[in-house]
N, C-alpha and C positions, 0 to 999 in steps of 0.2 A: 669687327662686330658693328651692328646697325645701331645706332641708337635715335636714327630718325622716330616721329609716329607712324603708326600704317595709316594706309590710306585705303578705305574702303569705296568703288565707284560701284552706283545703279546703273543697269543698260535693262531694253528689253527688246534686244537684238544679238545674234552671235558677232555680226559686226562688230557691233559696239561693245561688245565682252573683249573682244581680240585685241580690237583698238587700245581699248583700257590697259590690257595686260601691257601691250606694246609701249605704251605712256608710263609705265610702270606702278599700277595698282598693285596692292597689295591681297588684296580680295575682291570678289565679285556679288553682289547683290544682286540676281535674277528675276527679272519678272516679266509683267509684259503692262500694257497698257498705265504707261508711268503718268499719262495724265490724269487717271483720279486716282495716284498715288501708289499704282502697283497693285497688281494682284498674281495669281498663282501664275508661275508660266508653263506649256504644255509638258508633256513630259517628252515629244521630240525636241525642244529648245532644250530642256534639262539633259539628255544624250547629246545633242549635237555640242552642247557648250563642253559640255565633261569631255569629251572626246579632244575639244582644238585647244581647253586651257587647263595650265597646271597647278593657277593657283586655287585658295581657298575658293568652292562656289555655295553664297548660303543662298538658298530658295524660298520667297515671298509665299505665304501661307496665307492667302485671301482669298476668299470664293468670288468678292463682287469689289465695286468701289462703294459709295458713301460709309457709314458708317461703321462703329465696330463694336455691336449689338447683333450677335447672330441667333439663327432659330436653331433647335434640335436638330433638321434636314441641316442645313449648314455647315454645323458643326461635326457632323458625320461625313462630311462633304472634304472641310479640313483635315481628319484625321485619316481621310480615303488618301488626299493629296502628300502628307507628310509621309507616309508610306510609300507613295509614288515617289518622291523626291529620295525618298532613302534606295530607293530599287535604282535609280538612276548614277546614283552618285555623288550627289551631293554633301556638302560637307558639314550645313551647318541650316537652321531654318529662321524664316524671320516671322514669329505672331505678335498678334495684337491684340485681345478679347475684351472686351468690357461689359457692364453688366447694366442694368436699363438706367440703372441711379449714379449713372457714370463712375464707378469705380472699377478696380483691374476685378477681374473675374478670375477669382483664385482659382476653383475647382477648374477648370476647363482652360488655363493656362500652364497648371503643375498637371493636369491630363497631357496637354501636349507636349510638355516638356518630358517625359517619361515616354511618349513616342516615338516622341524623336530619338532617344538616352540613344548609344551615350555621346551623340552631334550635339553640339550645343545651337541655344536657343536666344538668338534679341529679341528684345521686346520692341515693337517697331513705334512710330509716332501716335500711336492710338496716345500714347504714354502723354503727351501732350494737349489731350482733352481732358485731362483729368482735372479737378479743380483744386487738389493738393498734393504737388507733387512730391513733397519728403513724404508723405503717407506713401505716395504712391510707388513710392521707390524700394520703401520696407515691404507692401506686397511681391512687389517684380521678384524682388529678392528673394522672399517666400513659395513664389512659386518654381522660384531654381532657374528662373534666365540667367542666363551666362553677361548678355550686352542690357543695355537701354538706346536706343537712338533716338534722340531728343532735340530739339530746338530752344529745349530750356520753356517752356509753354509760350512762346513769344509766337511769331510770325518765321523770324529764321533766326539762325543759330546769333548771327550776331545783333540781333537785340536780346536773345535770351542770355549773353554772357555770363551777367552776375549769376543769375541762377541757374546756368550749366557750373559753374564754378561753387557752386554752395553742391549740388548735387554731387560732383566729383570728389570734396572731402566727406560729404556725407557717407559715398559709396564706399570711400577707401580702396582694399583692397577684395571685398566683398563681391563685388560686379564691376564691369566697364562702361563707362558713359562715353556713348558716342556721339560726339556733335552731328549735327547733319539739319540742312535745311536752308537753302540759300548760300551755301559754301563755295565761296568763289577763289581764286587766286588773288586775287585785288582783297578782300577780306579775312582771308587764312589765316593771316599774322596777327589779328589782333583777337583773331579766337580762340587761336592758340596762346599767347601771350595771357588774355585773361582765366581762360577756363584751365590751363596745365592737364587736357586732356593728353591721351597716349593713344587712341587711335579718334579719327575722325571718317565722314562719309558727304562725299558729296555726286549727285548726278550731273549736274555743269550742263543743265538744263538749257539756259543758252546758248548752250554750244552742242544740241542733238543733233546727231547725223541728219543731213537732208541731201534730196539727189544733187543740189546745188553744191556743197562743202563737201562731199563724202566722209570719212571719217578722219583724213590727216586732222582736223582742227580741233575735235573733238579729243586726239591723240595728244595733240597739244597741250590741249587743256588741262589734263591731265598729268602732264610732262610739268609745267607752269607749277600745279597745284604741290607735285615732290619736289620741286626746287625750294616752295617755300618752307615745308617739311624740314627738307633738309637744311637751309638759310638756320630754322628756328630752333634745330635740335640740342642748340646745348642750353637754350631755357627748359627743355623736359629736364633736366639733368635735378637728380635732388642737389639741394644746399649741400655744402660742408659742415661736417661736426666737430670740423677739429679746429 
């Protein structure tokens, strides 16, 4: 039986889905255009990926990059895409909505989460613009996200430590926080160590396929990142009560 954490990788390539699996991920994060943080990927990438991999694949639910303040068209734009993403095969989705006074956008986050029903839903790093995020974590929750992927409101997961680690007792058993955000193998141990998450997510951005490296390194990286998983596994372990 596993008792490592999962490990969830970004790609927005079937390469680098493959790669990933082959490194052994846990799940897939699908998008495309990872440099302003992902957005929806076609629905040929969402076939062609369902087709070469077996594991979980959840699908990035954003029409554009900057912000996550959308209009009416937009958001019709989303709910055309989550659709698509369910006709494809996907398994799981990833939104993010916010509202102009920067808080989570209940109506139109618990709209997509019933869209999606019954694939579950992360709340993505919009969650990270928020300016309070234990409020903001009782909405996520409200509106029936299944994850959060979070950097703890910091820059990356591991300056957000303490407060990925406040949020995970917060969440309990209610929702999943998911680290993610500058998650490297060189820093996995001490994010795991402080925050006692159970799954985590990282792209290993530094290490994107280019025609230079193809994808072994990135496969690596990967590989690197469940060794430290696995190294770390008997700190997930609860205490003893006896």
């Amino acid at each position: 039986m596993r008792t490592r954490a999962v490990l969830e990788i970004s790609v927005e390539t079937l390469e680098a889905a493959v790669a990933a699996v082959r490194g052994g991920a846990d799940r897939i994060e699908l998008c495309e255009n990872l440099s302003v943080g992902g957005v929806t990927p076609s629905i040929e990438l969402m076939r062609e990926a369902r087709k070469h991999i077996g594991v979980p694949i959840f699908a990035m639910i954003r029409p554009r990059g900057g912000d996550f303040v959308y209009s009416a068209a937009e958001f019709e734009e989303m709910k055309r895409q989550i659709e698509l993403a369910r006709s494809a095969g996907m398994d799981g989705m990833v939104v993010g909505i916010l509202t102009r006074d920067g808080r989570v956008d209940l109506q139109r986050n618990a709209d997509s989460v019933r869209l999606a029903a019954p694939l579950p839903v992360t709340f993505h790093r919009a969650f990270d613009e928020l300016p309070d995020l234990e409020h903001g974590l009782e909405d996520v929750i409200a509106a029936g996200a299944t994850r959060v992927l979070t950097s703890g409101g910091a820059a990356t997961a591991e300056e957000g430590c303490a407060n990925i680690a406040q949020l995970v007792r917060q969440a309990g058993t209610r929702i999943i926080i998911l680290p993610g955000g500058g998650v490297r193998p060189q820093n996995l141990s001490k994010i795991v160590r402080a925050t006692r998450a159970k799954e985590f997510h990282s792209g290993l951005s530094n290490l994107l396929p280019s025609h230079q490296n193809g994808h072994g390194e990135f496969e690596n990286g990967v590989r690197a990142l469940i060794r430290v998983l696995e190294e770390e596994s008997l700190n997930l372990q609860p205490a003893s009560t006896h």
